[in-house]
C-alpha positions as CSV (number, residue, x, y, z in Angstrom):
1,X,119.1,109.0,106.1
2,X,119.3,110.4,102.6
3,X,119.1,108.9,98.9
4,X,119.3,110.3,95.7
5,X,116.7,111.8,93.6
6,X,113.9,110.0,92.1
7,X,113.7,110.6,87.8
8,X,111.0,110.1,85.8
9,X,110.4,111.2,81.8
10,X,107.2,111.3,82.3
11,X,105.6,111.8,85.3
12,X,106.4,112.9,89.3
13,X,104.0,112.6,92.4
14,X,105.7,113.9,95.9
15,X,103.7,114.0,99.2
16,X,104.9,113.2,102.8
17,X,103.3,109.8,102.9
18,X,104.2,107.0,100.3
19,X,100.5,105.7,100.6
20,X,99.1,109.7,99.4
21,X,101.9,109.7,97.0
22,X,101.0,106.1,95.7
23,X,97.3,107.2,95.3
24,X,98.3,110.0,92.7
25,X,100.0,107.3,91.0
26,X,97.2,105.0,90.3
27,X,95.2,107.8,88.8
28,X,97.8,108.8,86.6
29,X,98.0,104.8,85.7
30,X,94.5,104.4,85.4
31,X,94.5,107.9,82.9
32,X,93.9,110.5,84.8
33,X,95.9,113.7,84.6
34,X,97.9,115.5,87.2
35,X,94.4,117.6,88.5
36,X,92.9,114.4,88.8
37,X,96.2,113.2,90.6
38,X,96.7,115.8,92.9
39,X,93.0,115.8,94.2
40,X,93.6,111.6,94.9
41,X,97.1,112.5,97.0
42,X,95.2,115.5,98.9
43,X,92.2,113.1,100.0
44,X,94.4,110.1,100.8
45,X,96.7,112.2,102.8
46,X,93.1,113.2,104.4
47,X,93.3,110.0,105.5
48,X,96.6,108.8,106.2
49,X,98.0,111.3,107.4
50,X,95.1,112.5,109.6
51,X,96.5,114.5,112.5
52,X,98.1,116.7,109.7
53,X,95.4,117.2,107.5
54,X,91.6,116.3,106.8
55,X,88.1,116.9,105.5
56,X,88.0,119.3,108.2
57,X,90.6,121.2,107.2
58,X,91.6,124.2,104.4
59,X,93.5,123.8,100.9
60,X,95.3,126.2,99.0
61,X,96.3,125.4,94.9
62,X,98.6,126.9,92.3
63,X,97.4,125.0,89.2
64,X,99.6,125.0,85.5
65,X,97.6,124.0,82.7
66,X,99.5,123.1,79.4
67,X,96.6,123.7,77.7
68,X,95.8,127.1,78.7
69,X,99.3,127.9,79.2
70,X,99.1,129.8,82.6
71,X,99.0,129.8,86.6
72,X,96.0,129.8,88.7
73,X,95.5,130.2,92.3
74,X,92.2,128.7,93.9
75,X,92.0,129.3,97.8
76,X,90.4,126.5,99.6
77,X,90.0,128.1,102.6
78,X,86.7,128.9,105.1
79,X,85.3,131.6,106.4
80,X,83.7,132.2,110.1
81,X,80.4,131.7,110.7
82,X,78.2,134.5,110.1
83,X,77.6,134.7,113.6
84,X,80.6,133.9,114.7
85,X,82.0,137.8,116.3
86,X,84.3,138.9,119.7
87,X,81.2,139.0,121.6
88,X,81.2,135.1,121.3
89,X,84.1,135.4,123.6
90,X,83.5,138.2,125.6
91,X,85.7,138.5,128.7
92,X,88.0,136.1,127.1
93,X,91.4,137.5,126.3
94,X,91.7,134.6,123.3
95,X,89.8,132.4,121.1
96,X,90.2,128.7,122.9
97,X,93.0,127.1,120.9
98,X,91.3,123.6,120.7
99,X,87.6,122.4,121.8
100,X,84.6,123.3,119.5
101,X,84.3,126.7,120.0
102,X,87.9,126.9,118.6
103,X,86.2,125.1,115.2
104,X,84.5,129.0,113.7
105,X,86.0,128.6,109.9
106,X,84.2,126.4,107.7
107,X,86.6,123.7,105.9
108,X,87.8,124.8,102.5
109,X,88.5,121.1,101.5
110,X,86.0,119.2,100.1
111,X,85.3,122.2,97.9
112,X,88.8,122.6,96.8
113,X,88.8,118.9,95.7
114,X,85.4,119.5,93.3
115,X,86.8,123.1,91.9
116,X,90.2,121.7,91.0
117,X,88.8,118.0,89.4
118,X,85.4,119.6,87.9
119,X,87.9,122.3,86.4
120,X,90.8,120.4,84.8
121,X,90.5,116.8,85.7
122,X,89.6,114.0,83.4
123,X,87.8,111.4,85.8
124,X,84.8,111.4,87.8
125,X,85.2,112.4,91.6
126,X,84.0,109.3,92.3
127,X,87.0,107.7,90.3
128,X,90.0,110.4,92.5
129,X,88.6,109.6,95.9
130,X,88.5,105.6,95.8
131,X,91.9,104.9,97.2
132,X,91.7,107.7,99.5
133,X,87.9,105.5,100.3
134,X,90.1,102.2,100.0
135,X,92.9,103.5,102.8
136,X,89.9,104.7,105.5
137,X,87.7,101.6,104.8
138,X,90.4,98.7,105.0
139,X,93.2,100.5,107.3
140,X,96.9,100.9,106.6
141,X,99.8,101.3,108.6
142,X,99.5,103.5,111.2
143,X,102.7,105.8,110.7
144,X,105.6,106.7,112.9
145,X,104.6,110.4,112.5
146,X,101.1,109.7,113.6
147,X,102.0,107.9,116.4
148,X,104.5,110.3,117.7
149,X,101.7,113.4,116.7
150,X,99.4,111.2,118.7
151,X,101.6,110.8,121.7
152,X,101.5,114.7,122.1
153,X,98.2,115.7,121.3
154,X,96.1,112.9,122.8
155,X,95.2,114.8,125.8
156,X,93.6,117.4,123.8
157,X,90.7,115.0,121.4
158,X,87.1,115.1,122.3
159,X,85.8,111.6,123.0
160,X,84.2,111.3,119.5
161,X,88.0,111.9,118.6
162,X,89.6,110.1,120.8
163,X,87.4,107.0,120.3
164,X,89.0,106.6,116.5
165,X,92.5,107.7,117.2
166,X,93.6,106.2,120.8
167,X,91.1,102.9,120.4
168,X,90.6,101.4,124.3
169,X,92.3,104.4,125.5
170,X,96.0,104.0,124.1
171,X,97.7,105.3,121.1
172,X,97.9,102.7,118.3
173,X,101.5,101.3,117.6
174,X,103.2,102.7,114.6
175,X,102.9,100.1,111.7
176,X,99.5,98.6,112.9
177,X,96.0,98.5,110.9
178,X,94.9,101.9,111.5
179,X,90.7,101.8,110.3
180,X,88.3,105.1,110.3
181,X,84.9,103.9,108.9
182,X,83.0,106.6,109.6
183,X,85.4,108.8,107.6
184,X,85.0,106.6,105.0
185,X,81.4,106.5,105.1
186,X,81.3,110.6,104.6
187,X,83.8,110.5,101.9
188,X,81.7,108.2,100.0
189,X,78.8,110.3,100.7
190,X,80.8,113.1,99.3
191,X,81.6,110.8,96.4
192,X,78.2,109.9,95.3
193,X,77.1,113.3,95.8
194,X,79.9,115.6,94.8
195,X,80.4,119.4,97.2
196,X,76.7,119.8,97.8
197,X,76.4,116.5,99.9
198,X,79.4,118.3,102.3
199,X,78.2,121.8,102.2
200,X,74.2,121.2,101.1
201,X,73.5,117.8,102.0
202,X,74.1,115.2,105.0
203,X,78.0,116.1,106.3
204,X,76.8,119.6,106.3
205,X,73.7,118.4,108.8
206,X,75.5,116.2,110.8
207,X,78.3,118.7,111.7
208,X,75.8,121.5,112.2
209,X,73.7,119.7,114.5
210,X,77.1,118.4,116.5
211,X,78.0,121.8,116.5
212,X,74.7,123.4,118.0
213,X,74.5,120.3,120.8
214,X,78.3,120.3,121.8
215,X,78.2,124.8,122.0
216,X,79.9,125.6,118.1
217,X,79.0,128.4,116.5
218,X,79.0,126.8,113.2
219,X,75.6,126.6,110.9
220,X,74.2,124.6,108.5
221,X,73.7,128.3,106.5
222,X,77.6,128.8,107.0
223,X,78.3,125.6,105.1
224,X,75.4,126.0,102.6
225,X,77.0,129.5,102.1
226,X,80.6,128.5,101.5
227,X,82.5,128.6,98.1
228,X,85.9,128.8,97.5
229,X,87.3,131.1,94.7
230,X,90.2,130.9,91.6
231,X,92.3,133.8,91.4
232,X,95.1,135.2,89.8
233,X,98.7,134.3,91.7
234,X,100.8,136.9,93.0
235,X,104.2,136.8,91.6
236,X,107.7,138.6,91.3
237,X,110.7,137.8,89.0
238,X,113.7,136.3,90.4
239,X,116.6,136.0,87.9
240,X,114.4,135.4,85.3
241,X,112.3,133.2,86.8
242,X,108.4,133.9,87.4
243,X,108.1,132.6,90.7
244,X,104.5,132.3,92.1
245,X,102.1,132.3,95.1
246,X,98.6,132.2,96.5
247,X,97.8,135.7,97.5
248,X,96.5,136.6,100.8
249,X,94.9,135.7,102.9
250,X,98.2,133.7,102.0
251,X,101.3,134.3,103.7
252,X,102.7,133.4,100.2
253,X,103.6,137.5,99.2
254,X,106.4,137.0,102.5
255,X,108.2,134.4,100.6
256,X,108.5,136.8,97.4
257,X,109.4,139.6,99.6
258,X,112.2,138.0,101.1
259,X,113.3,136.7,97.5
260,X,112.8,140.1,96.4
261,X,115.4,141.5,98.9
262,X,117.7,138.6,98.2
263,X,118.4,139.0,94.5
264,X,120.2,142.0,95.4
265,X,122.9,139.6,96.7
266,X,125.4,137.5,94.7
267,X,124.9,133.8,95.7
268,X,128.0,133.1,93.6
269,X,130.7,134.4,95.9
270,X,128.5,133.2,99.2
271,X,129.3,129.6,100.1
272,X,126.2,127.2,100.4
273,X,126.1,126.4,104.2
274,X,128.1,128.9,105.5
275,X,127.6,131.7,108.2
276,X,126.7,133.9,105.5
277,X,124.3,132.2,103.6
278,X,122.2,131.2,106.9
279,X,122.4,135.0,108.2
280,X,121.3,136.5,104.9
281,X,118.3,134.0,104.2
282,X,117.3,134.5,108.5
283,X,117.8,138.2,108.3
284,X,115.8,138.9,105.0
285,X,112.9,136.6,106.0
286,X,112.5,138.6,109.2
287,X,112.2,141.5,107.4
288,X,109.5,140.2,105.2
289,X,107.8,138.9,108.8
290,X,107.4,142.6,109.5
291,X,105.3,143.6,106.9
292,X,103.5,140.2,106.6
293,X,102.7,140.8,110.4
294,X,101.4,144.4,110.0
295,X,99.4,143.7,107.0
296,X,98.0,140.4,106.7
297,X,94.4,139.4,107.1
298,X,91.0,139.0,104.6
299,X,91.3,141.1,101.4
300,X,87.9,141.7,101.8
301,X,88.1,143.2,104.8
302,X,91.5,145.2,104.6
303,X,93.6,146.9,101.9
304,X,96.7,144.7,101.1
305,X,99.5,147.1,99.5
306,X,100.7,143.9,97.4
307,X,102.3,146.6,94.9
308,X,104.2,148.5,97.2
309,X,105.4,145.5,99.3
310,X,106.8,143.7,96.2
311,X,108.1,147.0,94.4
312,X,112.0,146.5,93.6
313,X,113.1,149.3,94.7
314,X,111.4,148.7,98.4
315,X,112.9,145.5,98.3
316,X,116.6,147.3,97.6
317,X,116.1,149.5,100.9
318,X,115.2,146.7,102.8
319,X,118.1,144.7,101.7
320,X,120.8,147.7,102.4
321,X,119.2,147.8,105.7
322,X,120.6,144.4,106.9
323,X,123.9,143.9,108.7
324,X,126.0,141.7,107.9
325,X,127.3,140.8,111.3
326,X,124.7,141.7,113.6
327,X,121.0,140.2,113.7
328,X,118.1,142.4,113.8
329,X,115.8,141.5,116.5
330,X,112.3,141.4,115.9
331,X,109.3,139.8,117.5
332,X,106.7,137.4,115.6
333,X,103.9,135.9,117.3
334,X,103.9,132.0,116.7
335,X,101.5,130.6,113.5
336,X,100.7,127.3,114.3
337,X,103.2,124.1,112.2
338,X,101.0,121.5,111.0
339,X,101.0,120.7,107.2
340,X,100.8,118.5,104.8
341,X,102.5,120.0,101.1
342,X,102.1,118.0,98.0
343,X,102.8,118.1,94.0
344,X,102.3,116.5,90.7
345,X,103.4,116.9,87.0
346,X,102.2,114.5,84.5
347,X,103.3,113.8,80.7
348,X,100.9,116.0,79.0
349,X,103.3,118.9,81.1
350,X,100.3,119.7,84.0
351,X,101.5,120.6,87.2
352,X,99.9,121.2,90.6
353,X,101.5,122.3,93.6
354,X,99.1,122.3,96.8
355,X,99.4,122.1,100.5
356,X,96.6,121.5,103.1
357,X,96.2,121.2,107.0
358,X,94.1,121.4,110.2
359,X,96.1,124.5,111.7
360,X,97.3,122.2,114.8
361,X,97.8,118.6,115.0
362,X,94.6,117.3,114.9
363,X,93.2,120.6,114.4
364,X,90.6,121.6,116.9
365,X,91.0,118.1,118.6
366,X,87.0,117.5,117.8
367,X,85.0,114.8,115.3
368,X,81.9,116.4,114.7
369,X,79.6,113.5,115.3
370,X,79.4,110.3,113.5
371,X,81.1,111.9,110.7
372,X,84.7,110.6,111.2
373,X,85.9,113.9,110.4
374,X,88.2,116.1,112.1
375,X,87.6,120.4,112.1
376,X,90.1,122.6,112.1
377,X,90.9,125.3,114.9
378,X,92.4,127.2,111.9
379,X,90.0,130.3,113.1
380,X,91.8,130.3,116.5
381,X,94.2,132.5,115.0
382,X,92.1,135.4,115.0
383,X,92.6,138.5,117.4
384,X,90.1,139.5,119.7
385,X,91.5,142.8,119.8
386,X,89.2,145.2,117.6
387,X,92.1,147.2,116.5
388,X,94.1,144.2,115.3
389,X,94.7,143.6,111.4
390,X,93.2,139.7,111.8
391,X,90.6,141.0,114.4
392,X,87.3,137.8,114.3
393,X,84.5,139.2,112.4
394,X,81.6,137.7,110.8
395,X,82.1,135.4,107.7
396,X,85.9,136.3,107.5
397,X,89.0,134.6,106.2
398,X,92.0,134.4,109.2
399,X,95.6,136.1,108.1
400,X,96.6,131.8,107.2
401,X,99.9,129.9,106.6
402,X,99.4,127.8,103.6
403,X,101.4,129.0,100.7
404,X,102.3,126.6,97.9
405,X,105.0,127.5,95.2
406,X,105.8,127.3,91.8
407,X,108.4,128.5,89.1
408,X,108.6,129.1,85.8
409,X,111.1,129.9,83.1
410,X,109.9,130.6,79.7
411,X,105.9,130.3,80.9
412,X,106.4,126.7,82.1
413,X,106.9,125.0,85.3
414,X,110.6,124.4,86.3
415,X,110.0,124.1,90.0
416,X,107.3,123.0,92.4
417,X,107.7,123.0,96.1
418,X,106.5,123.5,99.7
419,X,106.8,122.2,103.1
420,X,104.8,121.8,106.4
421,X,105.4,124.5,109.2
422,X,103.6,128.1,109.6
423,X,105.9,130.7,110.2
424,X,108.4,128.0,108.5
425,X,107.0,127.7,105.4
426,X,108.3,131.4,103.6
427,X,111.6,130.2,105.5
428,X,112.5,126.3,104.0
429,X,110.9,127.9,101.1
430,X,113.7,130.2,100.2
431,X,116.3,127.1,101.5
432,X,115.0,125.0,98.9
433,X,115.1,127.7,96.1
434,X,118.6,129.2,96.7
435,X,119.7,126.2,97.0
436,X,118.2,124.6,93.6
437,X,118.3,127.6,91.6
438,X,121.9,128.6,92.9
439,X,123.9,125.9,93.9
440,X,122.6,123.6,91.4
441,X,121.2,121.1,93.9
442,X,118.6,118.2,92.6
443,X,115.5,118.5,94.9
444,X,116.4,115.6,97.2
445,X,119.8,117.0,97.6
446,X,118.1,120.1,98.7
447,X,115.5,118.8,100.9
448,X,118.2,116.7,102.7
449,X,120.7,119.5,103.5
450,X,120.6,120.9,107.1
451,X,117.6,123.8,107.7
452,X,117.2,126.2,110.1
453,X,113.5,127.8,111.7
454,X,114.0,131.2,113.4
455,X,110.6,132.1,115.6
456,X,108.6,131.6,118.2
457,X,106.9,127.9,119.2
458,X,104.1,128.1,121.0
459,X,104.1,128.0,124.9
460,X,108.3,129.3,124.1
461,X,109.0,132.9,125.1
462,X,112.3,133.9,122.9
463,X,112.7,133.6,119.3
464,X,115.5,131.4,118.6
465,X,117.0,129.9,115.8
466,X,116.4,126.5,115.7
467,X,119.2,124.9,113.4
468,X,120.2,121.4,112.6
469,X,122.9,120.3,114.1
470,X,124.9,119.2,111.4
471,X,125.5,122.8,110.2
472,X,129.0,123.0,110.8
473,X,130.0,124.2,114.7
474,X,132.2,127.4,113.6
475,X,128.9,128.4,112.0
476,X,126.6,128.1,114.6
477,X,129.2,129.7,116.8
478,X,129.4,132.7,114.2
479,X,125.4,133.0,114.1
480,X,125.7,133.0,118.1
481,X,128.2,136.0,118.3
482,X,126.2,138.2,115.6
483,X,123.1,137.7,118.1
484,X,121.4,134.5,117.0
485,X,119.7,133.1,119.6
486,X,121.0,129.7,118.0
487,X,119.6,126.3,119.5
488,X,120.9,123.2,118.0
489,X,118.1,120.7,117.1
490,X,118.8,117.3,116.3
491,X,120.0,116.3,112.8
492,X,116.8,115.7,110.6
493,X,114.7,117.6,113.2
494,X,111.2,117.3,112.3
495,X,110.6,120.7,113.7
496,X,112.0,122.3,110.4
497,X,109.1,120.6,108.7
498,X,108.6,118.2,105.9
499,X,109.6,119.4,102.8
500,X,108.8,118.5,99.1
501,X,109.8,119.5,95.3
502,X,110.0,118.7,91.8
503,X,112.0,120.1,88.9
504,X,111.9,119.7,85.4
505,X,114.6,120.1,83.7
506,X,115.6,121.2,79.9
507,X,114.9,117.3,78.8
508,X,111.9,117.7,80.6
509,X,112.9,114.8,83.1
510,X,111.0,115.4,86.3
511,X,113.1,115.2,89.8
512,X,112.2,114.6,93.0
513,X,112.4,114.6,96.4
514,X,110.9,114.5,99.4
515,X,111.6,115.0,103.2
516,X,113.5,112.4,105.2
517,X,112.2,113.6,108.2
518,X,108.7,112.3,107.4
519,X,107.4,109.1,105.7
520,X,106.5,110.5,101.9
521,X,108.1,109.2,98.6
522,X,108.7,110.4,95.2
523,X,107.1,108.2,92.7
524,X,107.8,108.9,88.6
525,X,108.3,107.2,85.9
């Protein structure tokens, strides 16, 4: 199932569906740059890819401009509606997982796109959304991920929803023409009319008014009061290399913490694969799950001890702390899985490394309207428990999954990468890094090696780790005895997620790869 890297001198797009990564190619053809790029892959994987990601959905950006010489973070993600509170649900033990009262955050999106392309980009927005325009107006191949995504969710789509994505009542074949004009129709509304026509203007009207008919909580003043924010990335060093993150409402800080407590270990006399390389990575992510858990929420609304959680000499204790025979057990509560991570790097040496998603497949399962588009149930995650960290209030961000990544050596980008998942993310995240940085591995070499996700699922009681089978067997039997709960998945197991990168190397060639378990490319030249 594997091939080798893709090399380009010049230029690399990744994404998990050749059509997105295609898109970013065009623009870079047609000059744009890799802002420009990376805002055409994100809205044609709003379209073909839809049950992973849409206009409905959040965004979250790390951003490398050559010219200014630095990372930027900007967080695409909503808030609740300002009267969205725990008495909405009173008697309920939790927020409804999917339905329209599962919709409360606003999407991020549309006004990630306009900050990212107004900031940096060289072409209109007009110019970045057209194939994304081109893909919803004239079809494309309904893909195998779609189908199977559609097979399993189909149950839970409103009938606006289900109208466009099981037409007559079935699930499309994988490989037919897969249409969604009215999606089209608002993206060229948001075209023509840049973020105020989503937030301001008609889509902000027409998902209001769904909203108010069909019991939402969502307002036309929550849109109208939406804006999305550039910030400074949080970041730590790891063996020289400044390796960065959105910070919270992020879960991106857990990946540094568990990088953090792994540089106090000497990859060079662990074996890539073994029983000791899996246990480490598993046990120091859990331990970085912890304090992620116990802390994570809105900014604004809690104190986040960033500086105390990425101190190096916390990290040492928590790294003495960990057996190196015997598991820790620990309990996580189950973050939702469905993602959709992208990058770019063009010649000028511009990079952007993003990642976007409904929360669920097919988010909250609901098209508001005639609008085509899908909203998110990211919001579900919140507690209703007043004392809980991520407790629903007003106009708040949820604790949220998306963390994109990026490395640099020297103050420039050496490494780009992500993958689809929730609590996976922080987990293939430090796979794909050890494994690059340490073991010398291109990024397709890395992607393609076996994974591992330790957690819950929903609707599963025990936390097991989920590993690919084609770890070897005296290692999964090795993980079993130290008190793995170790359940073999099947050997390019979608369930790890799908998994991109790109590295530039001292040439400046730029590698990539992307996941075999989903239907992206790596395009470069």
């Amino acid at each position: 199932m594997t091939t080798g890297p893709v090399i380009g001198t010049k230029t690399m797009v990744v994404s998990p569906h050749y059509l997105a990564s295609a898109a970013g190619a065009r623009i870079l053809q047609k000059g744009g740059n890799a802002f420009d790029a990376a805002v055409a892959v994100s809205a044609a994987l709003a379209v073909v890819y839809p049950h992973m990601t849409g206009l409905g959905g959040d965004a979250f950006w790390l951003t490398y401009s050559a010219g200014e010489g630095r990372v930027r973070a900007y967080n695409g993600s909503g808030r609740s509606g300002y009267g969205v509170c725990r008495d909405c649900y009173a008697g309920e033990e939790a927020i409804p997982r999917r339905g329209v009262r599962s919709a409360i955050t606003v999407p991020g999106m549309a006004d990630s796109w306009s900050a990212v392309q107004r900031g940096y980009g060289r072409l209109t927005l007009g110019e970045v959304l057209e194939p994304a325009i081109g893909y919803a107006a004239g079809g494309f191949p309904l893909s195998p991920d779609q189908y199977g995504n559609s097979v399993l969710a189909g149950a839970a789509l409103s009938p606006e929803a289900a109208a466009i994505y099981l037409p007559g009542g079935a699930v499309p074949a994988a490989g037919s023409r897969f249409v969604q004009r009215q999606l089209a129709a608002s993206l060229r509304l948001l075209a023509e009319g840049g973020r105020d026509a989503f937030y301001k203007g008609q889509i902000a009207g027409d998902i209001s008014r769904y909203m108010r008919a069909s019991g939402g909580y969502l307002t036309r003043e929550d849109f109208a009061g939406h804006q999305g924010n550039w910030d400074e990335p949080v970041s730590t060093d790891y063996h020289g290399y400044a390796v960065y993150q959105v910070p919270p409402n992020s879960q991106g800080f857990t990946a540094l913490l568990a990088l953090n407590i792994l540089e106090h270990f000497n990859f060079g006399g662990i074996a890539h694969g073994s029983y000791e390389y899996y246990h480490l990575l598993v046990e120091a992510l859990k331990l970085s799950f912890r304090d992620r858990d116990r802390v994570l929420t809105d900014p604004a609304f809690s104190r986040i001890p960033l500086e105390q959680l990425l101190d190096k000499q916390y990290a040492s204790l928590l790294a003495a702390s960990i057996s190196p025979v015997k598991a820790a057990v620990f309990s996580s509560e189950p973050v939702g899985r469905d993602t959709a991570y992208a990058a770019v790097v063009d010649d000028e040496g511009n990079a952007v490394s993003f990642i976007q998603s409904l929360y669920f497949e097919f988010g909250s399962g609901v098209v508001a309207g005639n609008t085509g588009i899908l909203l998110q149930n990211r919001g579900s995650f919140f507690s209703l428990d007043p004392g809980h960290i991520n407790t629903l209030e007003p106009h708040k961000r949820t604790f949220h999954t998306l963390m994109p990544a990026m490395a640099c050596l020297d103050g420039k980008p050496v490494y780009l990468w992500g993958t689809q998942g929730g609590e996976g993310q922080p987990q293939t995240q430090s796979l794909l890094l050890t494994r690059m940085l340490h073991y010398g591995m291109d990024p397709q070499a890395a992607v393609d090696a076996p994974r591992f996700v330790w957690g819950r699922t929903w609707g599963e009681p025990t936390q097991e780790l989920k590993v690919e089978r084609r770890v070897a067997p005296e290692v999964l039997s090795k993980l079993s005895e130290a008190g793995h709960l170790v359940r073999p998945v099947g050997d390019y197991d979608g369930i790890v997620g799908h998994a991109h990168a790109i590295s530039i190397d001292a040439n400046g060639y730029r590698c990539g790869g992307t996941d075999p378990r989903c239907d992206g490319a790596a395009i470069g030249w």
